[in-house]
C-alpha angles and dihedrals in degrees: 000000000000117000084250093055099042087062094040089051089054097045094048084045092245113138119268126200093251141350103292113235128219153101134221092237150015123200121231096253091057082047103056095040090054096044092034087236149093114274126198084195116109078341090136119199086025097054086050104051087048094056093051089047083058096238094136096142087059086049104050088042093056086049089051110046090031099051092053096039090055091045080062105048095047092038098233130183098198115064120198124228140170138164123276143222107276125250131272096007128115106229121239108282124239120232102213124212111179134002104305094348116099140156123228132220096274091053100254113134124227130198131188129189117211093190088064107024106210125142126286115284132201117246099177143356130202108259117257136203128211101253086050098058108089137174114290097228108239096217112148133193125229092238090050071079103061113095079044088053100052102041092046091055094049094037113008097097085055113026141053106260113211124200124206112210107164122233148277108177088084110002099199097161079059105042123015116245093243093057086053111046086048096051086050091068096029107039109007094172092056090059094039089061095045094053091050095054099047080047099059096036083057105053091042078058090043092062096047090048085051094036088063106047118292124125097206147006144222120216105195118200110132106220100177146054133209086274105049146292116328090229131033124266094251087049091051089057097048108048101010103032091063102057092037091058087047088055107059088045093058091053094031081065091048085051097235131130123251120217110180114206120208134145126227143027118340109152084123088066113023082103085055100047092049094051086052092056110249110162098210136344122226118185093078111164105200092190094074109041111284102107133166093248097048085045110052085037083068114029106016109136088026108068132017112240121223104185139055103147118072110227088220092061082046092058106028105018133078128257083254089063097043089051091051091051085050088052091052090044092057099041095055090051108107113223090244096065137266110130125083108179116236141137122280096259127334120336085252137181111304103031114134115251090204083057093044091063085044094061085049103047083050096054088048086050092046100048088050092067089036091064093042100053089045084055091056096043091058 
């Protein structure tokens, strides 16, 4: 099988020739480590401060040349893509107001930490009103396309090709949790019609994504701690199911495929996400809870699982640990499909470059049995 169908075959729960291999995102120090350069993919501060400085060009070439490249070297079957700046347009500039911590033209504040190096979070947005919220155009430029472009022409014919929209069920890089959660109880209207409106924004993006190429997409808003979901079931289905729902009909009719990522515990939802019509979930955190054979036991057949390998064991554990969780992974797998191996969430900041081979010289191990006990079985 080609890498493509591999990943089709596990997410329509036929049976692949062997477990399909991916993630939805590298960050740029596993990057560098694997393609002996410097990357300004994932690459954080420094893709930041790139954009502002308006070298855009330098930025979309290193995402193009460096995301196929380390499809190649880890031999992966699922290839990340996303929209870029457009050409030839100086981004909004931020005002900062303190180190790493700066506010943008339409009044919403940013911060970064550079001990951690995640990605920029939102401390604070201006209050809106109902009769102030109005549509986000969906105008796109041609060279938004670029870095799709590109990877679907080297790798598109062979390899799962993965847009990242964004998201608009729970904008939180808009509108900070707290200020929706509270508006849910407060002003429910006013959520109702922001949510509508990044919703809509992101599958406008989603086609565009499919239209050119891609053969899924992953919608990001986490909607969950470790604890549990950040609003309550009934909640969920009120303001977020809908336009999830819209969501996946809008790329089910695109014929594309919808992996919603989200951290956390959602055992309280995964009914509800499937309803809604979402193909598989990455973002699976073993550690609490939510691990591959509880989970197949439940909802196998029923909804495509992107995950088997806890970040956290990537980043603090031992190449041991990260094999055993591989092993799990792959005998909870049923024959028919399900299970696309990835890391819990994005291979982030902090992930140990000497764990990440391990997890792919198990899954190389693993598949190797996989395909021999398929060859006796025929």
């Amino acid at each position: 099988m080609l890498p493509k169908e591999r990943v089709i075959a596990a997410l329509e729960f036929c049976t692949p020739d062997r477990i399909p291999v991916g993630e939805t995102g590298v960050d740029y120090t596993i990057t560098e480590q694997a393609l002996g350069r410097p990357t300004l993919y994932r690459a954080k501060w420094k893709e930041y401060t790139a954009l502002w400085e308006g070298r855009r060009d330098e930025y979309v070439e290193s995402c193009k040349r460096d995301i196929v490249d380390l499809a190649r070297a880890f031999d992966h079957d699922v290839v990340p893509v996303f929209l870029v700046p457009p050409r030839g347009q100086l981004p909004p500039q931020p005002e900062f107001i303190a180190p790493y911590q700066w506010r943008m033209p339409d009044g919403r504040v940013f911060a970064y930490s550079p001990q951690s190096e995640g990605h920029q979070f939102l401390l604070s947005n201006l209050d809106v009103t109902l009769d102030e919220l109005e549509e986000i155009p969906a105008v796109f430029d041609e060279s938004q396309l670029e870095l799709v472009r590109h990877v679907v022409k080297e790798m598109g014919g062979t390899h799962f090709i993965l847009g990242r929209p964004g998201d608009g069920i729970f904008p939180l890089m808009r509108y900070t949790m707290e200020y929706l959660l509270t508006a849910m109880i407060e002003r429910p209207e006013v959520v109702e019609r922001i949510i509508e409106i990044e919703t809509k924004y992101c599958i406008a993006v989603m086609e565009v994504l499919l239209d050119a190429g891609c053969d899924g997409v992953l919608p990001t808003s986490d909607v969950a701690s470790n604890q549990g979901t950040f609003m309550s079931p009934a909640m969920f289905r009120r303001f977020l199911f809908p336009w999830l729902k819209a969501e996946c009909d809008a790329v089910h009719r695109k014929g594309g495929y919808l992996i919603k990522h989200t951290d956390g515990n959602i055992w309280e939802i995964l009914d509800m996400m499937i309803e809604a019509g979402v193909d598989g979930w990455q973002g699976i955190q073993p550690r609490i809870g939510m691990t591959l054979p509880a989970l197949q036991e439940r909802y196998g057949g029923r909804l495509c699982f992107w995950g088997g390998v806890d970040v956290d064991t990537l980043v603090a554990g031992a190449p041991d640990d990260v094999a055993r969780e591989v092993e799990v992974a792959f005998a909870s797998a049923p024959r028919t499909g399900g299970l696309v191996l990835t890391c819990g969430n994005s291979v982030m900041v902090g992930v140990q470059y000497r764990n990440y081979l391990a997890m792919l010289e198990a899954a190389r191990r693993c598949n190797t049995r996989w395909h021999e006990e398929a060859a006796g079985n025929e």
